[in-house]
C-alpha positions in Angstrom: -0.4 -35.9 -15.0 -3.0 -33.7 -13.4 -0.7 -33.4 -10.5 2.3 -32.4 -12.3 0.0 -29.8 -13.8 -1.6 -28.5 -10.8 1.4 -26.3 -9.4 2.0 -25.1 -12.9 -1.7 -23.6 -13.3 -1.6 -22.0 -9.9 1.6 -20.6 -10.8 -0.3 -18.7 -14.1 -3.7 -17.9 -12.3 -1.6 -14.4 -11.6 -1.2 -13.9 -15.2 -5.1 -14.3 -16.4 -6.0 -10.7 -15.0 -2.9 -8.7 -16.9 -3.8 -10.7 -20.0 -7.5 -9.9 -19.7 -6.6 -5.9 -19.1 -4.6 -5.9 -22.0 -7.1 -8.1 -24.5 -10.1 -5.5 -23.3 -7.7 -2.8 -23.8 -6.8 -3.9 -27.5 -10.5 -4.7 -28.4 -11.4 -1.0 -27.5 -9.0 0.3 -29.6 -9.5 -2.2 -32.6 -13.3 -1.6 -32.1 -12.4 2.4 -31.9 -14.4 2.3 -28.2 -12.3 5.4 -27.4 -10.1 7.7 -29.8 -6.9 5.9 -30.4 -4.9 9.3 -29.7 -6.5 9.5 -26.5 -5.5 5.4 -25.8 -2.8 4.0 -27.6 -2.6 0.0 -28.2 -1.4 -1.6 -25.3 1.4 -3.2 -27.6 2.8 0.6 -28.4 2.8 1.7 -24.6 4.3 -1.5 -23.8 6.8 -0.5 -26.3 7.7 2.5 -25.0 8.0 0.9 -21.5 10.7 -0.6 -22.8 12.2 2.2 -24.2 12.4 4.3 -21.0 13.8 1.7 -19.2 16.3 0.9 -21.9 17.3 4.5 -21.7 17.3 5.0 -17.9 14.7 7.8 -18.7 12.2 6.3 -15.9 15.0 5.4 -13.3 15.3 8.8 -11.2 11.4 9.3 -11.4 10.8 5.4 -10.3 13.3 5.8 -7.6 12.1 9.4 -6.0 8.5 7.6 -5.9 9.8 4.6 -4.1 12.1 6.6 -2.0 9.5 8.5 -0.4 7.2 5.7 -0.2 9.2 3.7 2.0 10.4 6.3 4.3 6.7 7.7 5.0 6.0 3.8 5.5 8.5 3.4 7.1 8.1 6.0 9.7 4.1 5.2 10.3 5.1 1.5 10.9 7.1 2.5 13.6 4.7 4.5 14.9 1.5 3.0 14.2 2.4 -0.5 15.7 4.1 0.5 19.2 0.8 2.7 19.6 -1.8 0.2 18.1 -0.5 -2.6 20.3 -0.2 -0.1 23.3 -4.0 1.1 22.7 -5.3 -2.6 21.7 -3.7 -3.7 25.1 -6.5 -1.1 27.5 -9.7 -1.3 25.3 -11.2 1.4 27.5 -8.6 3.3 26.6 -8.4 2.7 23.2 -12.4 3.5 23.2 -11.7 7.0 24.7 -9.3 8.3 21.7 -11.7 6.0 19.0 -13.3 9.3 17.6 -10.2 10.7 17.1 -8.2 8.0 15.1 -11.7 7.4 13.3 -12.2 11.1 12.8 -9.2 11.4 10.7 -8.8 7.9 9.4 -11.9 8.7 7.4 -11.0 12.2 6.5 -9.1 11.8 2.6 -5.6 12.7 3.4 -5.8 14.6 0.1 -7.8 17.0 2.2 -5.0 17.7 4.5 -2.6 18.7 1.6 -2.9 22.7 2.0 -2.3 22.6 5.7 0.5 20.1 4.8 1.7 22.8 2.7 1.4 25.6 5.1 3.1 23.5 8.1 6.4 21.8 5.6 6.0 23.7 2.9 6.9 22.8 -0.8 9.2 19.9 0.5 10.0 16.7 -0.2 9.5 16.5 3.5 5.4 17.8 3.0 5.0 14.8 0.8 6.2 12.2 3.5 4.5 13.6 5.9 1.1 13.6 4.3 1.8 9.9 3.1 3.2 8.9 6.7 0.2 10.3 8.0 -2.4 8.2 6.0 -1.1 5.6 6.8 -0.5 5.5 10.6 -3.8 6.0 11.2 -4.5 2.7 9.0 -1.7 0.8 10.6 -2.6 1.6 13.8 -6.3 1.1 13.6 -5.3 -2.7 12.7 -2.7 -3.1 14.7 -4.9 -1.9 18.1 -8.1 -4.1 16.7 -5.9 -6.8 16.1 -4.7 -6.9 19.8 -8.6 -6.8 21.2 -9.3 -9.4 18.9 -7.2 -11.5 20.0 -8.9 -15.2 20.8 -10.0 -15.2 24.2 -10.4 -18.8 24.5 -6.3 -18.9 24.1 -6.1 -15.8 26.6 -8.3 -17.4 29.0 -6.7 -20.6 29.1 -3.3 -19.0 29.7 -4.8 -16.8 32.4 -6.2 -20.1 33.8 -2.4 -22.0 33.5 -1.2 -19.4 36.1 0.6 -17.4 33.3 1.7 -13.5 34.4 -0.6 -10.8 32.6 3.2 -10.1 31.3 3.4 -12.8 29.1 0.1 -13.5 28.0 0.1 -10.4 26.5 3.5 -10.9 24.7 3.1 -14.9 24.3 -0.6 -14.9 23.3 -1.9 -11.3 22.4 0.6 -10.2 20.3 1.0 -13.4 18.6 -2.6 -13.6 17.9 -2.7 -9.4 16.8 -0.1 -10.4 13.8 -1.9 -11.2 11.1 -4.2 -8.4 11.6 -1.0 -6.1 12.0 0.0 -7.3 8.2 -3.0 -6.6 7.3 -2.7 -2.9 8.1 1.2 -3.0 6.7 0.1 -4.1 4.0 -2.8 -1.5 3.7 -0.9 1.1 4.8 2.4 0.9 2.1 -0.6 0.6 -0.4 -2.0 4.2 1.6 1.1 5.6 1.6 2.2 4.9 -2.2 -1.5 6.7 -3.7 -0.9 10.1 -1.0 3.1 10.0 -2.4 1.8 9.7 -6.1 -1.3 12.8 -5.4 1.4 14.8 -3.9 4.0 14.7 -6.6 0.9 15.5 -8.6 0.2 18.6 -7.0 2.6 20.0 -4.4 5.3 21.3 -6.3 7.5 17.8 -7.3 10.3 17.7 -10.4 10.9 14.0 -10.0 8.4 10.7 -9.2 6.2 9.0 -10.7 2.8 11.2 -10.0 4.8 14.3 -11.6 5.5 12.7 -14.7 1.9 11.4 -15.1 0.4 15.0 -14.5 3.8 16.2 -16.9 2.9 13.8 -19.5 -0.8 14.3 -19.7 -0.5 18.2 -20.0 1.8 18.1 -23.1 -0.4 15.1 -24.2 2.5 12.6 -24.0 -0.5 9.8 -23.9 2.0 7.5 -24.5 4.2 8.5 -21.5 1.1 8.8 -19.3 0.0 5.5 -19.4 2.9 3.8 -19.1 3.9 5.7 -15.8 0.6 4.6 -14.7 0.8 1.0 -15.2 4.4 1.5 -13.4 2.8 2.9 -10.9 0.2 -0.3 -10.7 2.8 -2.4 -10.6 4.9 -1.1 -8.2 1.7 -1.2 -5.6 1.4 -4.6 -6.9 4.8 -5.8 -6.1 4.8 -3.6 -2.8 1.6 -5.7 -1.8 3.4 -9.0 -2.7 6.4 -8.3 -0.5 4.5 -8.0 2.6 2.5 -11.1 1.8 5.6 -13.1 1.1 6.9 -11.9 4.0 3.9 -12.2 6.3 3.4 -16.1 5.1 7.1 -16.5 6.6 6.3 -14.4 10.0 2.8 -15.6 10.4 2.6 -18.9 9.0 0.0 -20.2 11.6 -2.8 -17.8 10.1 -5.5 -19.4 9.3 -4.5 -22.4 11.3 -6.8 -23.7 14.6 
């Protein structure tokens, strides 16, 4: 019996930290914590959830957001891995541009916004670039590490086997930088998603999700401000799962001795 069970209850662990949110959430309303103008009950906003997407009202918004999210991913993965590996592989060399990638990778991209704006413009294309840019720098910093991190012990013995520099770096190096590369996919959509929702906040956006938060909030559509945020939450959310689902297919040694 308690084997039948187990999968079921690891299958609901997920759903204990939605249903805790929303209990907290009800009880500071009921126990008028906060001015029930100011939060609805979660059971109204969840209402209204429904409402928008029953009427296609969130579709264009939901869609520009994800959009632009995925191309600004897009375009840092395929330029944060190449150069991550390619830096990983020469740690001198990687050591002499460190300040650099550092530099900026703890600079808040946020920060970056008015020279964004003065180099693209009020663009969709500004709002990419700022969000592409996060998150190469995050990619890439995971991607090189991952690479130097690499096990020695496995290097070492494939050195030792006679096998070309060539294919220890493709056949061992690589293979052992993967996980660590998800890692900083994974991080990096989650980068590029926040920077694509500030933007449409504040660069000059009629569509996506961030828009329609800051919209909502300045006519004091509470009700429409919340519920774009908790789409917004679960869109990250769901974004996150992707690449784990798809890393656990691609790297399913991790972990493993």
């Amino acid at each position: 019996m308690t084997l039948m069970t187990s999968p079921l209850r690891q299958r609901l662990l997920p759903v204990i930290g939605p249903l805790l949110l929303f209990a907290v959430w009800q009880l500071a309303v009921s126990a008028k914590w906060i001015n029930p103008i100011l939060l609805p009950p979660p059971g109204d906003t969840l209402g209204h959830l429904v409402t928008i997407l029953g009427n296609n009202s969130l579709t264009p918004d939901l869609g520009a957001t994800v959009y632009r999210t995925l191309v600004s991913f897009g375009i840092a993965a395929v330029i944060g891995v190449p150069l991550g590996v390619a830096l990983g592989s020469s740690e001198r060399l990687y050591r002499s541009v460190e300040f650099v990638i550092d530099f900026f990778r703890s600079t808040p991209s946020s920060a970056l916004i008015p020279l964004f704006l003065l180099i693209f413009g009020i663009t969709d294309v500004n709002k990419i670039a700022i969000a592409a840019f996060a998150a190469v720098l995050v990619i890439l910093f995971n991607s090189a590490y991952g690479v130097m991190n690499a096990k020695k012990t496995r290097v070492m013995a494939a050195q030792v086997m006679g096998v070309s520099s060539w294919h220890v770096f493709k056949d061992v190096m690589l293979m052992e930088s993967l996980a660590q590369t998800f890692v900083g996919l994974r991080t990096g959509v989650s980068m590029a998603l926040v920077i694509v929702i500030v933007a449409e906040m504040f660069i000059g956006s009629e569509t996506g999700l961030g828009h329609r938060i800051i919209d909502a909030q300045q006519v004091f559509n509470v009700k429409d401000m919340y519920t774009s945020i908790l789409v917004t939450g679960a869109l990250g959310y769901f974004l996150n799962l992707g690449f784990l689902l798809i890393e656990k297919k691609i790297v399913h040694w991790s972990g493993k001795a």
